[in-house]
N, C-alpha and C positions, 0 to 999 in steps of 0.2 A: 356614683353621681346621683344626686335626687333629682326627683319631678322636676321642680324647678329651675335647676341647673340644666337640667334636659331641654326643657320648653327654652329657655333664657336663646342657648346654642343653636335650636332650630329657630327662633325668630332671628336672628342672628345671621343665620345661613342663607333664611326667606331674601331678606334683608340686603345679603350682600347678590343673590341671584338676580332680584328684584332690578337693579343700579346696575347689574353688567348687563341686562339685558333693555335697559335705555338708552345705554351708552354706545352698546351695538347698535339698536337702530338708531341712531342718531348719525352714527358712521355711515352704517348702510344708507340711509335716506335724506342727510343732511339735515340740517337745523332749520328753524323756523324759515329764516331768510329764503335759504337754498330752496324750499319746499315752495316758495312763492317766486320768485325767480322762474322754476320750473314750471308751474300754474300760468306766471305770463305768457312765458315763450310759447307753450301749449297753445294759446289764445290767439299770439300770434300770430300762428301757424293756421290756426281754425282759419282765422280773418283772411290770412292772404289764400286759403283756398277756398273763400266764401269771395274774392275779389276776383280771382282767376275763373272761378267759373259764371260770373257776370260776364266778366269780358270777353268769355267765349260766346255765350250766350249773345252777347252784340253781334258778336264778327255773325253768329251763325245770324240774324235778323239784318245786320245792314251792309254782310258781306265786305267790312271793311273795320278795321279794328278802333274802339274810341280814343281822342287824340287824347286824351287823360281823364282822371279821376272824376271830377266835376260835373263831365260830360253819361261819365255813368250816374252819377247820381241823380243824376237830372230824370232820367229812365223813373216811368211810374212804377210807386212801391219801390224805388231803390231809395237805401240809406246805406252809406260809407261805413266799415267799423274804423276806428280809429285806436293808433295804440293806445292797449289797456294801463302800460304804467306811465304814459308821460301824456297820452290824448291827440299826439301827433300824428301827422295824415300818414299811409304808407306811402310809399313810393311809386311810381310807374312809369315808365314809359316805354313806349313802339319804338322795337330794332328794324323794322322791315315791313312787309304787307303783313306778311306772317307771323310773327313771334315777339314777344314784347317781357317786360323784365316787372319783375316785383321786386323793392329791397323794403328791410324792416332793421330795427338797430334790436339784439339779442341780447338776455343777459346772461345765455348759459351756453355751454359748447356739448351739443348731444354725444359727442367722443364721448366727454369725461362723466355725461350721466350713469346713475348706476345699472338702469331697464335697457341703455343702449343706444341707441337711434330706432329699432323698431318700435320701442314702445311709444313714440311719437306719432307712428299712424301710419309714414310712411318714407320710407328714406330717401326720396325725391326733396322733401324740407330737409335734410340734416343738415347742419349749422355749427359754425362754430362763436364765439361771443361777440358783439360787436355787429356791424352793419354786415349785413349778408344781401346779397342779391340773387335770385332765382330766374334765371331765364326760361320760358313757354314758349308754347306753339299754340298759336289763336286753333288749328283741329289738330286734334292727338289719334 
């Protein structure tokens, strides 16, 4: 075989290692979409535990939990996050003196991620797609 035919077979080789190893991650890590999908739900998750610990932060200040969302925002320096893909308010409302619920609508189920549900932060959010609701306790 000459030079040539040599070098031809290793770019060749580069080539095809190159493509199976896209193609793997792409398995492993999903596609553009998937990647962003996972970005959202990440967010919000951030959001409803940047919401959950306002609302603790009330109960601890007015010993009584806020009747909704509005009523936090109104708190100086408070601003609402709203969901990142559609802009809509999260959810809330008060079960009791004590304990109150978050829901958010999901686009990924942390089961079927590849990192898990830990790699979310904390398995207290894990989720499956769809409207999830998370129930708290105004003190933990």
């Amino acid at each position: 075989m000459s030079a040539s035919g040599a070098g031809r077979w290793l770019a060749i080789g580069a080539t095809v290692v190159v493509a199976a190893a896209v193609v793997a991650a792409i398995v492993v890590m999903g596609g553009p979409t998937a990647q962003r999908e996972t970005r959202l739900d990440k967010r919000r998750i951030a959001d409803l535990v940047r919401i959950q610990r306002d609302v603790r932060n009330y109960f601890d200040s007015h010993d009584r939990l806020p009747p909704d969302l509005a009523t936090l925002a109104s708190q100086p320096g408070r601003r609402l996050p709203r969901d990142p893909g559609n802009g809509a308010a999260y959810e809330y409302a008060t079960i009791d003196a004590g304990r109150f619920r978050l829901c958010a609508v999901f686009s990924t189920d942390t089961a079927k991620t590849p990192e898990g549900a830990e790699a979310w932060g904390d398995t207290d959010w894990s989720h499956a797609a769809g409207r999830q609701c998370f129930e708290r306790k105004a003190k933990e």
